[in-house]
N, C-alpha and C positions, 0 to 999 in steps of 0.2 A: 518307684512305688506308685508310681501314676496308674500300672492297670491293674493294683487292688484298691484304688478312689471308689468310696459307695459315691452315688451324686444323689445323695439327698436331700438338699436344696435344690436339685433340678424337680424329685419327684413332689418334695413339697409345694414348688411351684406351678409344678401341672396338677396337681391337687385343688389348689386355690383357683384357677385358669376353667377346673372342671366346675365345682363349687359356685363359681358368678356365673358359669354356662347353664346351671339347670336350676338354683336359687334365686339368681337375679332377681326376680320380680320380689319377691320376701327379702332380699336384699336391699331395695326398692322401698319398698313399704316400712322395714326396718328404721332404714336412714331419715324417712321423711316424718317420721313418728318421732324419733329424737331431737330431729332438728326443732321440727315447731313445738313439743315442749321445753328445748332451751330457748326457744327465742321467746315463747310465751311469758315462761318464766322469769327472763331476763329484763322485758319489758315491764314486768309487774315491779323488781325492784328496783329498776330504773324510773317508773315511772311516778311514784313518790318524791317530794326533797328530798334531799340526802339527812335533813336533821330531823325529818319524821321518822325516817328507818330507822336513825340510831337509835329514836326513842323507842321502838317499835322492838327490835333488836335486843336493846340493855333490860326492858323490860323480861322480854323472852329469856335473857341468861341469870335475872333477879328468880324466874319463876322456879328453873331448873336449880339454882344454885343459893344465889339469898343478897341481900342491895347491897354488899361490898364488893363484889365481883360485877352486879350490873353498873356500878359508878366507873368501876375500872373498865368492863367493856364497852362501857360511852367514852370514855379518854381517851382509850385504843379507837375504835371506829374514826372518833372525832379529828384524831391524827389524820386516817387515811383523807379523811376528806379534807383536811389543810392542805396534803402535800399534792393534793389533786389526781386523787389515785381513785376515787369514792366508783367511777363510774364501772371502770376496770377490776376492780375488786370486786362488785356487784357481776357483772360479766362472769368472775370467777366461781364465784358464788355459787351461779345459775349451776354452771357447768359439773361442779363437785355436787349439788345436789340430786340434778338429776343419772350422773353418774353412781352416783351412792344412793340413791332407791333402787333404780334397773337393779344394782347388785346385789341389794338386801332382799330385794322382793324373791330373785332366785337363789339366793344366799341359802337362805332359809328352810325349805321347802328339802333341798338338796341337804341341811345339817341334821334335818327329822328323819329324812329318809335313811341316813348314813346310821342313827343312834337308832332307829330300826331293825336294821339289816348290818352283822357283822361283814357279808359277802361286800356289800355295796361300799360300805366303808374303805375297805380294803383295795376295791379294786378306785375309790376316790381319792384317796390319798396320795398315790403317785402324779395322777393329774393338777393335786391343786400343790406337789412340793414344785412340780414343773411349772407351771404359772406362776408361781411368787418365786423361782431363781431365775426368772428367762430375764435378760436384761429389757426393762419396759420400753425401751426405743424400739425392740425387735417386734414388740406387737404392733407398733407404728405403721410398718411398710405394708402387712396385706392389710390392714386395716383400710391407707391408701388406694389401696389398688383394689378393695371390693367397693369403699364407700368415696372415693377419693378427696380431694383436698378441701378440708375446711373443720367444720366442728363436732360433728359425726366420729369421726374415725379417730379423734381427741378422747371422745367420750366413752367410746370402743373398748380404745385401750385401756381408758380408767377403769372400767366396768373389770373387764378383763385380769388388771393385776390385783384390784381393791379386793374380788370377791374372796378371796381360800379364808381369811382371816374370819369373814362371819359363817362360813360352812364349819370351819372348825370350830367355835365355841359355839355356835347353836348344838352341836352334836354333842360338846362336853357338855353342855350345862344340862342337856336332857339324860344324859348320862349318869351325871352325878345326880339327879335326884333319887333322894332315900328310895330303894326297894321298898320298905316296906309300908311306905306309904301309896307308894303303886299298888301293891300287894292288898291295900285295904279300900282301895277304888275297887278294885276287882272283888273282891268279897261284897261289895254291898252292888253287886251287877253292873256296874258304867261299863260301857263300850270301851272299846280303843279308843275311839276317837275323842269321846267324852274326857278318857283320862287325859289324855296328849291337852285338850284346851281349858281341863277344870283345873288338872294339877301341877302337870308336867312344864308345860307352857308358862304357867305364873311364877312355880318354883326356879325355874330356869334363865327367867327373863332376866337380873341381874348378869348374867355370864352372856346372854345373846346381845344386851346394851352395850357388853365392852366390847365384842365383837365388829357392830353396828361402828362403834367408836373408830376401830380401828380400820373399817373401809370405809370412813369419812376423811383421817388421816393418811390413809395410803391413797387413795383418790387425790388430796391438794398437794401431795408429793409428784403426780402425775404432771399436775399445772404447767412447770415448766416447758417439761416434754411435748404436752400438746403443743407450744405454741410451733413447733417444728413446723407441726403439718396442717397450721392454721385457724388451731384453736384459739379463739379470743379470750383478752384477759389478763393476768398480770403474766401470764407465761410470757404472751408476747413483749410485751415489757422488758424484762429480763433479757429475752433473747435479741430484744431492741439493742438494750444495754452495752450489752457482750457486742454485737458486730461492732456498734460506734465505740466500742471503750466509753461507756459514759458513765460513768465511777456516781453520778448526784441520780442516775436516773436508774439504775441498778439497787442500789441502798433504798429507795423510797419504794420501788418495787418490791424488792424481797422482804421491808420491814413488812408493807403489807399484808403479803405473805403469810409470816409471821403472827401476824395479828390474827387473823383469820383463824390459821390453825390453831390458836391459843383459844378464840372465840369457841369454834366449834368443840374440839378436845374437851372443855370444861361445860357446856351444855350436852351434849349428849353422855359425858362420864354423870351428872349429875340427876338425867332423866335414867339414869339405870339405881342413884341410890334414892330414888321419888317413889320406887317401886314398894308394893306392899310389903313384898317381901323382904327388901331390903331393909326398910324401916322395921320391923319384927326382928330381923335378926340384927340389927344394931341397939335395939334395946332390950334384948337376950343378953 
């Protein structure tokens, strides 16, 4: 059967091979733009004690959520910083953040467009089924080889698998807003655009926060993977772990982990029930 073989990973490679041949420079510019906002970023939350961020932190998940969740996210934090993970966890931090804006800020944009335009929809969907089934290691390798080894192409890939989850529920939730409140923007003259940010946008905003939610969550699922290709952080931790068999130093990693995504999960599901909206229709 070898001369009916398509070689489509040879042409996908001469794709990418073409791709750094006449992008490079924006390839370039791309990579150096991520880098020094995680290392910006990194330095910001490294550069406080570890016991001011917590405070800093627990406040932040009191404000989103309410002070039995902020006591519990200072006990959690206050762990990583015993088991001496505080610095690495911040690292990680960096990293899923600015992973998870790049993907929200195009998330976005892409899920208005899509609840726009049925055509656009249609032809988006098959694209982002195939980016949330490709296995995330396989974004890893060109990622390597346009931006190559270190934090970059870590971030890449996150960007890359986190995003379908907020193109799709920005598109539902502008979706699901009642017609005939569209219907009665338009009756009293607003623009398109007027409706999309007076009504459409506010009404919606609980369903784009879970969205948001869940390319923060699928972003620190990334963690590990990056640490493959030299992403810092608990990924490499982990991956530390696993070559040495080190069963004390795996468990203090992935608790971390853990923590984190419990952290974040519960602050950003919370700033979606903060919303006007949400609050009205919880007391409907």
């Amino acid at each position: 059967m070898d001369e009916w073989r398509i070689p489509l990973g040879d042409w996908v490679e001469s794709f990418i091979d073409w791709l750094i041949t006449v992008l490079g420079p924006l390839f370039d510019v791309i990579g150096t733009v991520l880098k020094e906002t995680f290392e910006g970023l990194q330095s910001t939350l490294n550069f406080a004690p570890a016991w001011l961020m917590i405070i800093i932190l627990a406040v932040l998940g009191g404000l989103a959520r309410n002070w039995i969740f902020a006591i519990g996210a200072a006990i959690g934090l206050f762990l990583i910083a015993l088991m001496d993970q505080w610095e690495q966890a911040m690292l990680t931090l960096a990293l899923v953040l600015v992973a998870g804006a790049v993907a929200t800020i195009i998330a976005i944009p892409l899920g208005i467009l899509a609840s726009r335009s049925r055509a656009f929809s249609n032809a988006i969907r098959p694209v982002l089924d195939f980016m949330q089934t490709m296995p995330p290691l396989v974004y890893l390798i060109p990622a390597v080889v346009i931006f190559t080894v270190g934090v970059v192409p870590g971030i890449v890939a996150t960007i890359i698998f986190a995003m379908p989850p907020g193109v799709r529920l920005t598109e539902l939730g502008i979706r699901q807003v009642d017609a005939e409140v569209v219907e009665a923007g338009h009756a009293f003259g607003s623009p398109p655009n007027a409706i999309l940010r007076q009504i459409q946008l506010p009404l919606a905003l609980p369903t784009i926060m879970a969205g948001i939610n869940q390319v923060i969550m699928l972003g620190l699922s990334m963690v590990v993977l990056a640490g493959f290709v030299g992403g810092p952080g608990l990924g490499q931790q982990v991956l530390s772990a696993i070559s040495r068999i080190d069963v004390a130093l795996g468990v203090e990693a992935g608790l971390s982990v853990v923590i984190l995504a419990i952290f974040l999960d519960r602050v950003t599901a919370g700033l979606g029930t903060r919303s006007t909206v949400a609050r009205q229709k919880e007391a409907a």
